[in-house]
N, C-alpha and C positions, 0 to 999 in steps of 0.2 A: 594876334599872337598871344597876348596876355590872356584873351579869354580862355584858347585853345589850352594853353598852358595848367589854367587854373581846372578846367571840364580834366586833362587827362592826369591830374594829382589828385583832384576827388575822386575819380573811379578810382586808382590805386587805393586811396585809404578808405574806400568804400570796401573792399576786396580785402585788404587787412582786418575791416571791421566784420567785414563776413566771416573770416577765418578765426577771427578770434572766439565768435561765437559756438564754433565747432571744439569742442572740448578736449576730447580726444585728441585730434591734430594739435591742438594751442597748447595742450598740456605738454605732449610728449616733444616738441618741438621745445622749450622751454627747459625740459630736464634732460633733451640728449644733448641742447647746447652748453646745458651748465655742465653734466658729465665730460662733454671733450674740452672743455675751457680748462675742466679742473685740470684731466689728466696731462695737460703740459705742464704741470706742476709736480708729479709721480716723484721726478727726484728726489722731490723734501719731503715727499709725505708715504712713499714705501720705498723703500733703500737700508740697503745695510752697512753703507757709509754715516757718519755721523753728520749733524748740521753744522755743531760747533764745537772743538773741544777745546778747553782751555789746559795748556800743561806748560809747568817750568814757568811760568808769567806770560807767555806766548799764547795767543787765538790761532786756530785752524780751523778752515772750513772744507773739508774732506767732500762735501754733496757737491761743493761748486769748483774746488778745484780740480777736484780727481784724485789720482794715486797718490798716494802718503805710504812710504815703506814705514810699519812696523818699529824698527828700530829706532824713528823718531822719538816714539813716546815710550821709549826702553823695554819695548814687548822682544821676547824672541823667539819671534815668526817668521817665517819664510815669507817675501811679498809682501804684501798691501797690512797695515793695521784692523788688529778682528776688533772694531769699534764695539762688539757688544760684550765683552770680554775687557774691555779696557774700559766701558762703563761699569761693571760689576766690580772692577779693580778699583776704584776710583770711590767705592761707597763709604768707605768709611773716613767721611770728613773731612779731607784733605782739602789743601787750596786746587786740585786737578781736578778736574769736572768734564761729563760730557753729556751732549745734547743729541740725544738721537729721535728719528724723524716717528711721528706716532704707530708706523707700522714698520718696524725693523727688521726688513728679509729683503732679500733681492732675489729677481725675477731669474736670475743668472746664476747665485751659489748654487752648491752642489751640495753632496755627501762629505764636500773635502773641506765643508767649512763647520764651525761646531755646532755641534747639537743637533744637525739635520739628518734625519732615519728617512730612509723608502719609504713611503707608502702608510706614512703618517696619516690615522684618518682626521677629521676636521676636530680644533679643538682650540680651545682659547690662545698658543701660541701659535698653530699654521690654522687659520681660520677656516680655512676651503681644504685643509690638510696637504700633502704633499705628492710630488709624482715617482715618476721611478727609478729618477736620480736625486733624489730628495729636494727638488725645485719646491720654492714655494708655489701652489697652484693659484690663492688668489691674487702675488703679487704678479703672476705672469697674464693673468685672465685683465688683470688691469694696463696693462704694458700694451697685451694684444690689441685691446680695445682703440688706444691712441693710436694703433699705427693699422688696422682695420679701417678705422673712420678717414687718417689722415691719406691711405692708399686711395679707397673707394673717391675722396671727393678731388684730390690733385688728375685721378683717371677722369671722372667726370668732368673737369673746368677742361684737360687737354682733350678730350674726345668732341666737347661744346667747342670749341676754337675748329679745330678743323671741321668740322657736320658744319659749322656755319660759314664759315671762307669757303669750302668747297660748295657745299649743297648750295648756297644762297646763289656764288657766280654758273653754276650750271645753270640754276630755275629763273636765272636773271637775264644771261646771254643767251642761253636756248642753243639752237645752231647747231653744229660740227661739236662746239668747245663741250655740250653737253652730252652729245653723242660717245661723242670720245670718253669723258669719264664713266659713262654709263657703262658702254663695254670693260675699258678698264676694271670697276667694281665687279662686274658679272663674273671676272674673269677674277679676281682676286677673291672674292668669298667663296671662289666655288676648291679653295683650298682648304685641305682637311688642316683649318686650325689648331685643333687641339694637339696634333703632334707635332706642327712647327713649332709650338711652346715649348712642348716638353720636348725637342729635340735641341733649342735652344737653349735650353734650362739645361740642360743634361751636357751641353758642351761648353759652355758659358757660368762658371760662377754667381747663383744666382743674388741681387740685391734687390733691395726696397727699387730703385730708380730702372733696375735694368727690364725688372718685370712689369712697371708700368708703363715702360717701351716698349715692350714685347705685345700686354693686351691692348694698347695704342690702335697696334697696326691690325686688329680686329676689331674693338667696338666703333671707329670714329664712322662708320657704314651706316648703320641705322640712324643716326642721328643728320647725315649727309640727305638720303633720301627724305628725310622731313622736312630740311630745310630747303631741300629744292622745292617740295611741293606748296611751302607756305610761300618764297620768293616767287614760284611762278606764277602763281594767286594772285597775291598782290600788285603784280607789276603790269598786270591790266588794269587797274585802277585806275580814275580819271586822277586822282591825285599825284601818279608819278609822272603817269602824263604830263602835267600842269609844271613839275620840278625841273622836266627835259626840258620843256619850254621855255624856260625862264633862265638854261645855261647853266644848271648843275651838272655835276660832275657826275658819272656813273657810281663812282665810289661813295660821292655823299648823298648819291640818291637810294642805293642800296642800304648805308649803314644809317643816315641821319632818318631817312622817311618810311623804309621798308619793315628795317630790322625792329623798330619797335612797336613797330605794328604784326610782330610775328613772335613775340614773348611769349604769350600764352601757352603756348605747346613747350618752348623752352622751359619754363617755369615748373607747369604741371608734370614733366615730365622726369624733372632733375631727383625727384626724389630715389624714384622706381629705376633711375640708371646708377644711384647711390647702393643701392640694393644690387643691383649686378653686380659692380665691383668689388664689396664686400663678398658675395658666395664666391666670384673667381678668388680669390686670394684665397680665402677657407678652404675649397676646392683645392686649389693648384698646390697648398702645404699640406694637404690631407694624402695626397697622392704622390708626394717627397719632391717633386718638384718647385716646389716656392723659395721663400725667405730663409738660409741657411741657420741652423742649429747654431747657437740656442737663444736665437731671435725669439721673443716671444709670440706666436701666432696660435691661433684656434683652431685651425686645422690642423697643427700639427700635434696641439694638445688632444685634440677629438681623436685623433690617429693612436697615441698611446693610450687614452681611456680605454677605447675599443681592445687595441690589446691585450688590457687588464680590465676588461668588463667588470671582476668581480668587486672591483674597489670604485665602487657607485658614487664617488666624487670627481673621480677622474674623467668621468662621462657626463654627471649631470650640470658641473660649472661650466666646461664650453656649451654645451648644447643648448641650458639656460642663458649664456651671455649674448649668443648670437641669435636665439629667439626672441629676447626682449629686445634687443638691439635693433632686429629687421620690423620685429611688431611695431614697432617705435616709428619707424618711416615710413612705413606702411601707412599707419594711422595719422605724419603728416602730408604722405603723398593722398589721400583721401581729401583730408582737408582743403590742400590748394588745390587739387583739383574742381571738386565744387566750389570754390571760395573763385579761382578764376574762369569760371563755364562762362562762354562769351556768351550765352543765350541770357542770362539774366540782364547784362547790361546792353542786347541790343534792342535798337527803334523799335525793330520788326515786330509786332504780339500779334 
């Protein structure tokens, strides 16, 4: 067992070291995880709440607690304190001071807050300029990005759970029990998806959680069919064979012996179903059906570019963010896939 152990850790890090030498894959793998590491960070680093403000001898932290009316810090404002107005107040010397975050705009004010014009083009204060309720465009292009990445991969880990609980006990038991799901799916994909979404969405308030319910009950299919076909493979093997005989359990012979001997396809395949989930979300807010206003998403930014083609930032920061973004997994779904090709590591030449 300790050999077996040790033979199936060197291949792994053989496979890493394969990938690592693939540049492309290793690089971009490397800066789209420091990018999404960063962006749960967004709060302190574009916002137009403040980090810290010190007033009266008193600390506030405005980024981590939230709302602060105004009138705390003797402004008179309607609502929430305009932290970049109360930094500008604050300059000349006094013991009040404030800390605001290195890109100060939120992905959410409006026209109603100061200083923000329509359709502001790109310029040392709105950097990506502004849209056409005077949003910041690149604090929202960053917003979208976290909740883009964090949509596509919670679809993909829930899509992977079931494509392997079902597909595996189908390709495992065979039988009736396989029979039966097989119709069942025939009969469930052959419904016109795209408008039970948008007929859900359309009656249904749409959210982050409700829509990764929604495309649940469509993508978990493809991934089913794989994993039947990889447990039905395997489970001729004289190895599982050998598991029954010895009084394992169907459950631990499925997940202890079968399932990781059927990674491969999960692994290589994770990326290119990350890429799905991202165009469905871009897709399904491009077309007013997604993530309700004024969520920040790329579809729905791309949707108001298009409207105002003439203002060529409105159009090229989404369409730039989700190109680099898809290029980007592209190039490490490339990688792991050569990096795990079972043909290099088998006996057989």
């Amino acid at each position: 067992m300790e050999k077996s152990n040790e033979k199936h850790v060197s291949i792994l890090r053989k496979r890493w070291l394969k990938f690592k030498t693939l540049k492309r894959g290793y690089y971009s793998l490397i800066i789209l995880t420091a990018l999404y590491g960063v962006s749960f960070f967004l709060p302190l680093l574009i916002n137009n709440r403040a980090l810290v403000v010190h007033y009266e001898g008193e600390y506030y932290f405005p980024s981590i607690s939230g709302y602060i009316p105004g009138k705390t810090f003797g402004q008179d404002v309607p609502g929430e304190a305009r932290y970049r107005i109360l930094k500008a107040k604050f300059k000349d010397g006094q013991d009040n001071w404030v800390l605001m975050p290195p890109y100060p705009y939120s992905p959410y004010e409006d026209i109603t807050f100061e200083g923000n014009k329509m359709y502001s083009p790109p310029s040392n204060k709105h950097w990506l300029g502004t849209d056409n309720t005077g949003r910041d465009v690149f604090a929202r292009l960053c917003y979208a990005f976290n909740i883009s990445i964090s949509f596509a991969l919670i679809l993909t880990v829930i899509n992977y759970i079931f494509g392997i609980l079902i597909g595996g006990a189908m390709g495992y038991f065979g039988g009736k029990f396989d029979l039966f799901f097989q119709r069942l799916i025939e009969i469930w994909s052959s419904l016109p998806m795209l408008f039970v979404i948008i007929i859900i969405s359309s009656i249904l308030m749409p959210s982050f959680f409700l829509l990764i319910g929604i495309y649940t009950l469509v993508n978990w299919i493809s991934m089913t069919y794989l994993m039947r076909a990889e447990f039905y493979r395997e489970k001729a093997k004289d190895y599982v064979a050998a598991a029954l005989s010895m009084g394992q359990s169907d459950f631990k012979v499925m997940f202890k012996h079968i399932l990781p001997n059927s990674l491969v396809p999960i692994i290589t395949y994770f990326p290119f179903t990350v890429i799905g989930g991202i165009s469905a979300l871009v897709g399904l807010d491009y077309l007013g059906f997604g993530l309700a206003p004024p969520t920040p998403s790329w579809g729905q930014m791309l949707d108001v570019g298009l409207q105002n083609i003439s203002k060529w930032w409105m159009v090229f920061s989404p369409v730039s963010a989700q190109f680099l973004t898809l290029l980007s997994i592209v190039f490490i779904g490339e990688g792991v896939r050569e990096a795990f090709d079972p043909k290099v590591y088998s006996r057989l030449r």
